[in-house]
C-alpha positions as semicolon CSV with decimal commas, in nm:
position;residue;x (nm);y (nm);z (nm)
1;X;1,528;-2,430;18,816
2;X;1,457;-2,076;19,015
3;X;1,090;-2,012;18,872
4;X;1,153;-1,641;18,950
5;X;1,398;-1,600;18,675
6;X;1,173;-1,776;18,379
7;X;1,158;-1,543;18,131
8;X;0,950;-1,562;17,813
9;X;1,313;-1,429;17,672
10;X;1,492;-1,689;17,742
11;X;1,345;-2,042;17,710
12;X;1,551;-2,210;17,969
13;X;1,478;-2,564;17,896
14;X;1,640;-2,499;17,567
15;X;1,931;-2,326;17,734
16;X;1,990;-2,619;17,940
17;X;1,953;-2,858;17,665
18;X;2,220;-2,678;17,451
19;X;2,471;-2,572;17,747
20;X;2,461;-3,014;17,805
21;X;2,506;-3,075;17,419
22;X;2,783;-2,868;17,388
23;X;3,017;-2,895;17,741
24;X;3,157;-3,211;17,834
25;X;3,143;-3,342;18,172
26;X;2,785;-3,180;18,322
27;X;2,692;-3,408;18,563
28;X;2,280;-3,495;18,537
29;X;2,151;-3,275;18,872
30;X;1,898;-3,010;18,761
31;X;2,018;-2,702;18,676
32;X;1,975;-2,401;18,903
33;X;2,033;-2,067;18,785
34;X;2,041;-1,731;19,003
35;X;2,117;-1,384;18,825
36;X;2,434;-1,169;18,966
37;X;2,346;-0,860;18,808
38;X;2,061;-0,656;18,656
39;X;1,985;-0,333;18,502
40;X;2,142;-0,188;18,206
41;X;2,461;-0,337;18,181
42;X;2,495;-0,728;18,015
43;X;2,316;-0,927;18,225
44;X;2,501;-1,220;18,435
45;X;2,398;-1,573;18,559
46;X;2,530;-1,856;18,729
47;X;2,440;-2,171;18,565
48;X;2,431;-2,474;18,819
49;X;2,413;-2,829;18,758
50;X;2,561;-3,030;19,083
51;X;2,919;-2,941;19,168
52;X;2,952;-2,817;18,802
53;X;2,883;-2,397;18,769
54;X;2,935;-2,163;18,472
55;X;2,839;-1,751;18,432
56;X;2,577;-1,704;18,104
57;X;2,649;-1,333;17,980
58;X;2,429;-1,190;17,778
59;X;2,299;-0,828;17,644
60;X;2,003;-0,652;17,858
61;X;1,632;-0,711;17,718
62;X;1,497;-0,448;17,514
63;X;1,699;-0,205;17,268
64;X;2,093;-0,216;17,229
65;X;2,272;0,026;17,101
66;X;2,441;-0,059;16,767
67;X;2,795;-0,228;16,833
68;X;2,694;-0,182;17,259
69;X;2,679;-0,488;17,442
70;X;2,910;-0,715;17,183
71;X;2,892;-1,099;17,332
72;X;3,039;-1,274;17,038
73;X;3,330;-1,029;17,063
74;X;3,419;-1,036;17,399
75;X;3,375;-1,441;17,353
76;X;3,639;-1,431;17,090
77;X;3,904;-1,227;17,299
78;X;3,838;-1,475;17,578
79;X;3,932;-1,736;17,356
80;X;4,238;-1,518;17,286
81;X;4,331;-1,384;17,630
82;X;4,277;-1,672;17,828
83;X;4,537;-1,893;17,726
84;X;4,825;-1,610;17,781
85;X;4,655;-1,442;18,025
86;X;4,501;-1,709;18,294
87;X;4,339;-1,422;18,541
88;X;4,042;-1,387;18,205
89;X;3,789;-1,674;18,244
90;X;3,770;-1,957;17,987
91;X;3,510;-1,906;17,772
92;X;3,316;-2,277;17,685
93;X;3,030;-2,206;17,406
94;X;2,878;-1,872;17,222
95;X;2,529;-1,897;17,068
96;X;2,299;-1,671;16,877
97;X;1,973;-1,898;16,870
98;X;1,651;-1,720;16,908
99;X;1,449;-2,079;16,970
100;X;1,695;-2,017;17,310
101;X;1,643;-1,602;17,378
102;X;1,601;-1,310;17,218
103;X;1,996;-1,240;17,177
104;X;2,311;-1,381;17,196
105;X;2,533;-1,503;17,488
106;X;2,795;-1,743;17,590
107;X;2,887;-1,926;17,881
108;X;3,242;-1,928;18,061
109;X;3,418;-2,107;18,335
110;X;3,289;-1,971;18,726
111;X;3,605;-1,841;18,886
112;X;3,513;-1,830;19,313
113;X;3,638;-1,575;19,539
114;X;3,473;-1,188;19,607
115;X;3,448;-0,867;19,388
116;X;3,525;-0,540;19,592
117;X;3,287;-0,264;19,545
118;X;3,144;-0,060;19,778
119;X;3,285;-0,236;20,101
120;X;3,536;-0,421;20,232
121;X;3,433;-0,779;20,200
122;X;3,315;-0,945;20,508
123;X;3,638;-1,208;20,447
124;X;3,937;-0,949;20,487
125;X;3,989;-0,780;20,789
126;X;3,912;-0,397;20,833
127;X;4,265;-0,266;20,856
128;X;4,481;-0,042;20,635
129;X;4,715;-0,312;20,569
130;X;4,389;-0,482;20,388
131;X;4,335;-0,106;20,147
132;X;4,731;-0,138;20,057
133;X;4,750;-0,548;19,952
134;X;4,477;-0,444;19,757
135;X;4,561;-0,108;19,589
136;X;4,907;-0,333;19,486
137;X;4,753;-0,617;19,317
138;X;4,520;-0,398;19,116
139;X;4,857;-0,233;19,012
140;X;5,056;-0,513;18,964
141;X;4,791;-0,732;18,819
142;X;4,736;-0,363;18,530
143;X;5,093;-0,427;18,444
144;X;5,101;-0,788;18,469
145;X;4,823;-0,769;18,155
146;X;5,056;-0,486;17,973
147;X;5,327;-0,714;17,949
148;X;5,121;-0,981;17,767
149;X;5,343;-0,967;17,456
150;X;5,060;-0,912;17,147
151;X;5,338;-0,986;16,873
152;X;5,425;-1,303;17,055
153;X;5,077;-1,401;17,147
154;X;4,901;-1,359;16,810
155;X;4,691;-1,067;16,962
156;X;4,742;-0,788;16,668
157;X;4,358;-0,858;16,535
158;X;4,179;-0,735;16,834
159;X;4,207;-0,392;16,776
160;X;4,384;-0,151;16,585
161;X;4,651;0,059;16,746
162;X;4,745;0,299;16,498
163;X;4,524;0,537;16,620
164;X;4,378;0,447;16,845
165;X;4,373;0,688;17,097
166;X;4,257;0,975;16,877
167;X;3,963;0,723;16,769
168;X;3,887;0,724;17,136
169;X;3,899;1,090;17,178
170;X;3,700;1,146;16,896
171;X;3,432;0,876;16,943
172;X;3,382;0,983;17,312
173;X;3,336;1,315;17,192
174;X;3,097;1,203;16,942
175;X;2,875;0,963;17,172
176;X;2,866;1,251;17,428
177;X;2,718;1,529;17,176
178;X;2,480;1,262;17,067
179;X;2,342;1,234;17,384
180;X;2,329;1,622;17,505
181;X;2,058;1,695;17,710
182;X;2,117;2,071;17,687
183;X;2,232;2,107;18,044
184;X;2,491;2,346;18,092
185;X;2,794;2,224;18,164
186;X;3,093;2,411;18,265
187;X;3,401;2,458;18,031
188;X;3,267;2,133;17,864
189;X;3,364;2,266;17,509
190;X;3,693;2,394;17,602
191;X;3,765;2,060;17,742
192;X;3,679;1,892;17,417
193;X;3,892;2,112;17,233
194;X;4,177;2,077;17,469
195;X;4,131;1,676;17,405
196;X;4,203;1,705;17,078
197;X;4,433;1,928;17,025
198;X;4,678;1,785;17,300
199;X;4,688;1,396;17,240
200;X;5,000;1,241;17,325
201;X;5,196;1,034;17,065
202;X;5,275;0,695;17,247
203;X;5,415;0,418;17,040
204;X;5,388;0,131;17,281
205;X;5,116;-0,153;17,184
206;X;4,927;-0,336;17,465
207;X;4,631;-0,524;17,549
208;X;4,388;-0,251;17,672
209;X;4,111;-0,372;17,859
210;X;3,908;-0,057;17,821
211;X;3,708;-0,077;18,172
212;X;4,016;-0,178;18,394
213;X;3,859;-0,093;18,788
214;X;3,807;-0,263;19,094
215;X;3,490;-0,423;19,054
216;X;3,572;-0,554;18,724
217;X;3,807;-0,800;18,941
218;X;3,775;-1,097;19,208
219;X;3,988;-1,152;19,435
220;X;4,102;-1,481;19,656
221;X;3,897;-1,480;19,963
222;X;4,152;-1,547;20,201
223;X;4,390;-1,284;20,051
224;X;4,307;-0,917;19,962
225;X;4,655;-0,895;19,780
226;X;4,588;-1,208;19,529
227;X;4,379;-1,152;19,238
228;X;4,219;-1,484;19,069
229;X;3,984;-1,294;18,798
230;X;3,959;-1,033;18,529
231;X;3,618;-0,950;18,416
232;X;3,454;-0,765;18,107
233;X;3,642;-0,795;17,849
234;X;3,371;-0,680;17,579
235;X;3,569;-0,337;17,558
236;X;3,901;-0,491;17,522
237;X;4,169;-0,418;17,190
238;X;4,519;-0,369;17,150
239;X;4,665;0,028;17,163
240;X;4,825;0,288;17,424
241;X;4,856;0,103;17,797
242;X;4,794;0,477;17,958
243;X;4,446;0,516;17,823
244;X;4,430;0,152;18,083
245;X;4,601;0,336;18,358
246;X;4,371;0,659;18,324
247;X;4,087;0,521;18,340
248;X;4,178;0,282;18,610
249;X;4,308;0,645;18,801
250;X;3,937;0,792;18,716
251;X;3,767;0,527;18,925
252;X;3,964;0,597;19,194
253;X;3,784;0,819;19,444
254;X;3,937;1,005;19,724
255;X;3,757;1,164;20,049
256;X;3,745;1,495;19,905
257;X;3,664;1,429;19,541
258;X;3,325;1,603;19,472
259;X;3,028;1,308;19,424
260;X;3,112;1,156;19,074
261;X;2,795;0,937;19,098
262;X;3,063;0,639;19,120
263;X;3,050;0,399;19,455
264;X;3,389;0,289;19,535
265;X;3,597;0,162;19,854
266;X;3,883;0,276;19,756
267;X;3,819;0,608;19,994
268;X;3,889;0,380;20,248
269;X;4,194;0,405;20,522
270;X;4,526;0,212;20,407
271;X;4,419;0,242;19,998
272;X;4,635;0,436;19,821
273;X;4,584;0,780;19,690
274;X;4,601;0,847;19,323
275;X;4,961;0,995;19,321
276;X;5,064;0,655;19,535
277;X;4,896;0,501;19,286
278;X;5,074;0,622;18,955
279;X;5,423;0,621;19,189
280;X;5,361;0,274;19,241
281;X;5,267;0,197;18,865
282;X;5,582;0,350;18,715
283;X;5,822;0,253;19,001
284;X;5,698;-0,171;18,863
285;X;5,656;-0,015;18,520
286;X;5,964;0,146;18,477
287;X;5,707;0,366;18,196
288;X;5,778;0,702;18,100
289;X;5,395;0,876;18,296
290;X;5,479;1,218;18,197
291;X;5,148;1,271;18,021
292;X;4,969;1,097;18,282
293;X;4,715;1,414;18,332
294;X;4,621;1,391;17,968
295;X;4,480;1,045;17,984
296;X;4,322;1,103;18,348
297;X;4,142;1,375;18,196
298;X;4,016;1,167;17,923
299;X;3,920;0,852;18,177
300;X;3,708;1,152;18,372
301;X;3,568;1,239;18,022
302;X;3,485;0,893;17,900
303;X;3,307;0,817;18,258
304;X;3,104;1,177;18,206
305;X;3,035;1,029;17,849
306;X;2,876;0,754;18,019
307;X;2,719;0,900;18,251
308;X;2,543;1,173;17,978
309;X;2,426;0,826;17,771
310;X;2,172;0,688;18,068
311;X;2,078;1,037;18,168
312;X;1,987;1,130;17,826
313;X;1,790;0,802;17,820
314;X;1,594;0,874;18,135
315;X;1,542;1,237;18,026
316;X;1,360;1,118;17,722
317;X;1,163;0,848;17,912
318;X;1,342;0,548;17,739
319;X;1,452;0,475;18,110
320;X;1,198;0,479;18,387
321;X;1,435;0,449;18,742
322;X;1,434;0,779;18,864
323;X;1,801;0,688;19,006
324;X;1,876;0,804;18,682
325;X;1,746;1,158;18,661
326;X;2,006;1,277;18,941
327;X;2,321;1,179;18,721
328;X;2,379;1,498;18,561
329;X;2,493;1,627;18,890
330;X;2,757;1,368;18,832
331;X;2,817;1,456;18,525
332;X;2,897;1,813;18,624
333;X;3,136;1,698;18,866
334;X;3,335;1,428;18,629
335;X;3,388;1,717;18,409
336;X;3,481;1,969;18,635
337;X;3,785;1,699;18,746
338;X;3,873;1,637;18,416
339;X;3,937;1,988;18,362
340;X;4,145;1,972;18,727
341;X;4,334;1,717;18,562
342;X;4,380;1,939;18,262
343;X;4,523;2,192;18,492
344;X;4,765;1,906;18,612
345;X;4,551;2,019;18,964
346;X;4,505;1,673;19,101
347;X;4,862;1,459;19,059
């Protein structure tokens, strides 16, 4: 076992012990673990024992949010999802014992390949066709997970659609007052207003994942247009497929978008641009996009919303990085194209 990653959270003997008492066919080599990300989001580990690997996710130490950071309920829609929807991981055990850490977690099948983020991954070659297989399978792989049929599937307890998207609206709304800072922000209240007084009436039910975006996927390392993974699904329910498609739009940054505080590679030559991107999407979808500024105003909202939650947590010393204390710029600028989008100024 890595020594570096003992914790006096998480009593990794015990951890072993229960991961071998509970998953068949663990072969006996000591296990290794190594940690894939850190910070503020749920924390993520590769368990190791011989040829056999798993991913542990769990909440981060310290104080959660109430509702924030939901393991048992993103285990549950795994158990759901996976079997009608292969790219989602299989999910093996959840636990809640606090002889075995502080909080609860659960441990899913290890898909291999490479998650995109900043860079073009060492694997694909540099080259525009490389942006374009890629900029397609996120699209078709969206509407590949819209078409899971939730009737069919025995998905309707996940979420609840009636509603649903003026829940969102209003809870974004909510989380982001919460969490004012008292920096003025342009046009921010007009926005709000406009956000509820404009939402679109869609009847179509889907699985929504609710953080649909690039680095929330992993993709076959010896092709940038095949997609073999579909990650955090803590966020996901059952409601309006454009809130999906918004919010996958919002993530996607162009050269001459302002700085959004978001890191992305989707800038890059041969990726499509946001109107290829929805032409694309309702060309496979065949789906009626007509209020497609609405809900890329609201993705822009939801990631200022974000955004205004850690800086309003550094700003009252609950966070210490000083990366932290520059996100209001972003904030600013998320806003500001949200209220382009509004103005039907960037599609």
């Amino acid at each position: 076992m890595q020594k570096d990653l003992a914790d006096l959270k998480i009593n990794w003997d015990k951890m072993e012990d229960y991961i071998r008492s509970n998953i068949d066919g663990i072969p006996d080599n000591e296990m290794e673990i190594s940690q894939f990300t850190e910070g503020y989001s749920n924390l993520t580990y590769m368990i190791k024992m011989g040829e056999w690997e798993a991913v542990l996710r769990r909440p981060p130490f310290g104080y959660t949010p109430p509702k924030a950071h939901d393991m048992e309920r993103e285990y549950r829609i795994l158990e759901k999802i996976h079997p009608v929807f292969p790219l989602a991981p299989k999910p093996y055990i959840y636990c809640e014992d606090p002889a075995i850490t502080d909080k609860h977690f659960y441990v899913m099948e290890k898909r291999n390949g490479v998650v995109i983020d900043e860079d073009i991954p060492s694997e694909f070659a540099k080259t525009a066709k490389t942006g374009e297989q890629i900029s397609e399978a996120v699209i078709k792989t969206l509407i590949e997970l819209q078409r899971v049929d939730v009737e069919k599937n025995n998905l309707s307890d996940i979420g609840k659609p009636e509603g649903y998207l003026t829940r969102q609206v209003h809870g974004w709304i909510k989380r982001y007052e919460q969490s004012n800072t008292g920096d003025e922000v342009k046009n921010i209240e007009e926005l709000q207003k406009w956000l509820i007084n404009h939402i679109p009436t869609n009847d179509e039910i889907t699985v929504v994942h609710n953080d649909f975006k690039l680095n929330n996927m992993m993709f076959d390392r010896n092709d940038p247009g095949k997609v073999v993974g579909i990650f955090d699904w803590e966020l996901a329910t059952i409601g309006d497929p454009l809130t999906d498609l918004g919010s996958t739009l919002s993530y996607w940054v162009e050269n001459n978008d302002p700085d959004l505080g978001l890191k992305s590679v989707v800038d890059y030559e041969g990726f499509y641009s946001r109107r290829e991107f929805l032409e694309k999407y309702t060309q496979l979808s065949g789906r009626d996009v007509s209020d497609i500024n609405y809900y890329l105003a609201f993705g822009y909202y939801k990631l200022a919303g974000i955004l205004q939650q850690l800086y309003h947590r550094w700003k009252i010393g609950e966070m210490k990085d000083e990366r932290f204390s520059t996100l209001n710029s972003g904030i600013l600028n998320l806003i500001e194209m949200a209220n382009d989008a509004r103005n039907n100024r960037l599609l």
